[in-house]
LOGU-16797 format. One record per residue (C-alpha): residue number from 1; residue in three letters; z, x, y. Coordinates in steps of 0.5 Angstrom, whole numbers. Each point is the difference from the previous one (the first is absolute). Layout:
<NUM,"ALA",<Z,X,Y>>
...
//
This chain:
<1,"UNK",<356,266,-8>>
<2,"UNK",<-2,8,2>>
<3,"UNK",<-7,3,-2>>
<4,"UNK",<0,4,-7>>
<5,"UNK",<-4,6,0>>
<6,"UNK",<-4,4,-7>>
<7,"UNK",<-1,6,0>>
<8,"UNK",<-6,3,-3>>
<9,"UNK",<-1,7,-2>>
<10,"UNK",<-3,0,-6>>
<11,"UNK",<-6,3,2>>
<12,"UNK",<1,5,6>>
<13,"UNK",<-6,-1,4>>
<14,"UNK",<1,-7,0>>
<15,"UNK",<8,-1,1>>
<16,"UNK",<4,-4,5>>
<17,"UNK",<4,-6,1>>
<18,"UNK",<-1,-8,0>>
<19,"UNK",<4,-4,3>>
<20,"UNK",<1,-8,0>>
<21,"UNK",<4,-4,4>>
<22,"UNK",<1,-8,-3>>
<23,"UNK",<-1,-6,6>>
<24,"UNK",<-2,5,5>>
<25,"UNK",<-3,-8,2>>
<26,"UNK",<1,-6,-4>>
<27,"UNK",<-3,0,-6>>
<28,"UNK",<-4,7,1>>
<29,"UNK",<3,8,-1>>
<30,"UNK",<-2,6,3>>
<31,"UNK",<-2,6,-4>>
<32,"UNK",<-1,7,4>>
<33,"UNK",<-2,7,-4>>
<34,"UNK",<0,6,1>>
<35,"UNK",<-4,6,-2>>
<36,"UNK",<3,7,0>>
<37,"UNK",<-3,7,1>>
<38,"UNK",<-1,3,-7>>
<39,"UNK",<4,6,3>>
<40,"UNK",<7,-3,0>>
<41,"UNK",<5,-2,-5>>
<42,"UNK",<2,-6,0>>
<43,"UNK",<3,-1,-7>>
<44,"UNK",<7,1,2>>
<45,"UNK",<-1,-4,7>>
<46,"UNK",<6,-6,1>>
<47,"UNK",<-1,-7,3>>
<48,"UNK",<4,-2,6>>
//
């Protein structure tokens, strides 16, 4: 199963991603963030 990402942006300061991957071991997931510079605009950004 690939990872699934969220975009948070609500709050400009506080903006990133949050990406979470089922099974990265047996019975456990993997979640990873990313925090983003408040400068940048992340609003139109698209996932791979």
């Amino acid at each position: 199963m690939g990872a699934k990402k969220i975009r948070f942006n609500d709050v400009c300061y506080r903006q990133g991603f949050l990406e979470v991957t089922a099974n990265i071991h047996p019975g456990h997931i993997n979640l990873e963030t990313w925090e983003i510079h408040p400068d940048l605009d992340i609003s139109e950004k698209e996932f791979d």
